[in-house]
PAZA-86160 format. One line per 5 residues: their letters; for each residue x, y, z of C-alpha. Coordinates in steps of 0.25 Angstrom, whole numbers, plus 5000, padded with zeros to 4 digits. Example, Ala and Ser with C-alpha at 12.3 -4.5 7.8 and 13.67 -1.06 7.14 Angstrom:
2
as) 5049:4982:5031  5055:4996:5029
***
This chain:
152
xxxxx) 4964:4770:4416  4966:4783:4421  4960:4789:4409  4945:4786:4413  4947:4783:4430
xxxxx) 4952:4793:4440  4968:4792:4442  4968:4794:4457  4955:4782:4458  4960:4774:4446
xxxxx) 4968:4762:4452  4954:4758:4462  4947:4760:4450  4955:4752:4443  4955:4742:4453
xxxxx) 4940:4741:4456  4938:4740:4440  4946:4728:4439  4939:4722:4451  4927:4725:4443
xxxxx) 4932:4718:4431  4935:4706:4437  4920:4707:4445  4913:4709:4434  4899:4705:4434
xxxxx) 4893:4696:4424  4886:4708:4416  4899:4717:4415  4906:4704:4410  4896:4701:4399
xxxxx) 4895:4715:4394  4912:4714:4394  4912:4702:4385  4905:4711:4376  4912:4724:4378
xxxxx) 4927:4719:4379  4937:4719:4368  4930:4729:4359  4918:4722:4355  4910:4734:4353
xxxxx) 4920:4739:4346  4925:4748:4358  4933:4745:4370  4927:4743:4384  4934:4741:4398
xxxxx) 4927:4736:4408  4926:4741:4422  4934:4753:4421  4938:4766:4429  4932:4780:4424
xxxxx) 4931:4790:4434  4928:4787:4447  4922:4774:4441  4923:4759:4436  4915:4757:4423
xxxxx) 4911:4743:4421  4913:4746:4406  4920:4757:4396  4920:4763:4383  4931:4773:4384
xxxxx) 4930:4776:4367  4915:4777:4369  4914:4783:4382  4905:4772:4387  4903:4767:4400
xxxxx) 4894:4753:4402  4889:4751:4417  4884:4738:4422  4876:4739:4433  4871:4729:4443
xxxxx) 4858:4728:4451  4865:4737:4463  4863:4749:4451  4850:4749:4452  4848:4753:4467
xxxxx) 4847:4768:4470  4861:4772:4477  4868:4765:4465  4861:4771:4453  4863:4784:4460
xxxxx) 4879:4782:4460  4876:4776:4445  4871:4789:4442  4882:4796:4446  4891:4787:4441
xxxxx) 4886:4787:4427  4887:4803:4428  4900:4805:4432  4905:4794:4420  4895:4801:4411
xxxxx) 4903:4815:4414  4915:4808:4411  4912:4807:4398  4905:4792:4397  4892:4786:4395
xxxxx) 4886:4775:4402  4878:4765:4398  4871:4754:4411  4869:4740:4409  4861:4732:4421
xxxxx) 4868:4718:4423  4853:4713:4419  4855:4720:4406  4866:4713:4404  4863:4698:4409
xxxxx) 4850:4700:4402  4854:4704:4388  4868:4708:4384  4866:4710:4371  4858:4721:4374
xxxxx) 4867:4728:4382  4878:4727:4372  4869:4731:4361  4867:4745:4368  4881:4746:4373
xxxxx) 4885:4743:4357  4872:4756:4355  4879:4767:4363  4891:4764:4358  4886:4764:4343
xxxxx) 4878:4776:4346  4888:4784:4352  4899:4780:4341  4899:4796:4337  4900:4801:4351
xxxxx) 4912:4793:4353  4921:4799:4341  4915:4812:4346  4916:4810:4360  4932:4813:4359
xxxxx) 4927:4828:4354  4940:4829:4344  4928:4842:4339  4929:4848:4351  4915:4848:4352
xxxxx) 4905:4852:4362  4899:4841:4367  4885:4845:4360  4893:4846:4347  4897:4831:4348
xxxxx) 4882:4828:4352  4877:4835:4340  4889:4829:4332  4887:4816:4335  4869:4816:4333
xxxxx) 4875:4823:4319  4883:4811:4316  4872:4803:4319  4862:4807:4312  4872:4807:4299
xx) 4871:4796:4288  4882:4792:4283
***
C-alpha cells in the first residue's frame, strides 16, 4: 500500500513482506491468531511495508506498530539499528510496542492483554490523533488527559 511504503521501494517491500508472511515464525503466527479479523475490535496486517520498513504487525486506525523480536535483537549492532528503526516509525507518526518471541511462547495471554491495554488507553488519542481541531499537538495532549479524567 503506497500510502504507508515508499512508491519508488514499495514493490521489494512488498515482495520481502510476503516472503515474511509465508516465513513467519512460530511467535508472529500465534500472536496473528489473535490479532486477525478484528478480534480486538480493530484491523491488523501482518508483515507490512511503512516507510523504508516491513512491520511484523499494524494498526493503521490506531497507529500502532507490534515488533517481534528474536534472540539476534538482543546483540549490540541490532539493537542499535532497532533504535533507529523505532525512531524513524515513531516520527512517522506510530508507536511501537516489542514483544520477545519468549514473551510470547511463554505467556500469550499476557502479551495480548497489554496489546489490548494500549489500545484501551489510547482509545481518546485515536479520535484525536486525525486533529479535525486543528490543534497543537499539546492541545490534543492536554484534551485527551481532560477526557480522561472526566466522569461520565
Amino acid at each position: 500500500m503506497f500510502k504507508t511504503a515508499h512508491p519508488d521501494r514499495y514493490d521489494i517491500l512488498k515482495r520481502n513482506a510476503r516472503e515474511g508472511r509465508k516465513k513467519a515464525t512460530l511467535a508472529e503466527k500465534l500472536v496473528w491468531e489473535e490479532l486477525r479479523k478484528d478480534k480486538l475490535g480493530v484491523s491488523f496486517r501482518r508483515q507490512h511495508p511503512i516507510g523504508d520498513y516491513i512491520a511484523d504487525f499494524l494498526c493503521y486506525k490506531a497507529r500502532l506498530i507490534i515488533e517481534i523480536d528474536g534472540k539476534y535483537h538482543e546483540e549490540t549492532e541490532q539493537a542499535k539499528e532497532d533504535s533507529i528503526r523505532t525512531n524513524d516509525l515513531k516520527s512517522l507518526g506510530y508507536n511501537i510496542i516489542r514483544f520477545t518471541n519468549n514473551e510470547i511462547l511463554d505467556s500469550l495471554e499476557k502479551v495480548i492483554e497489554k496489546i489490548k491495554q494500549y489500545m484501551a488507553e489510547n482509545e481518546y488519542e485515536e479520535v484525536l490523533s486525525r486533529n479535525k481541531f486543528n490543534l497543537a499537538n499539546d492541545e490534543i495532549k492536554e484534551t485527551i488527559n481532560l477526557f480522561k479524567e472526566t466522569e461520565f
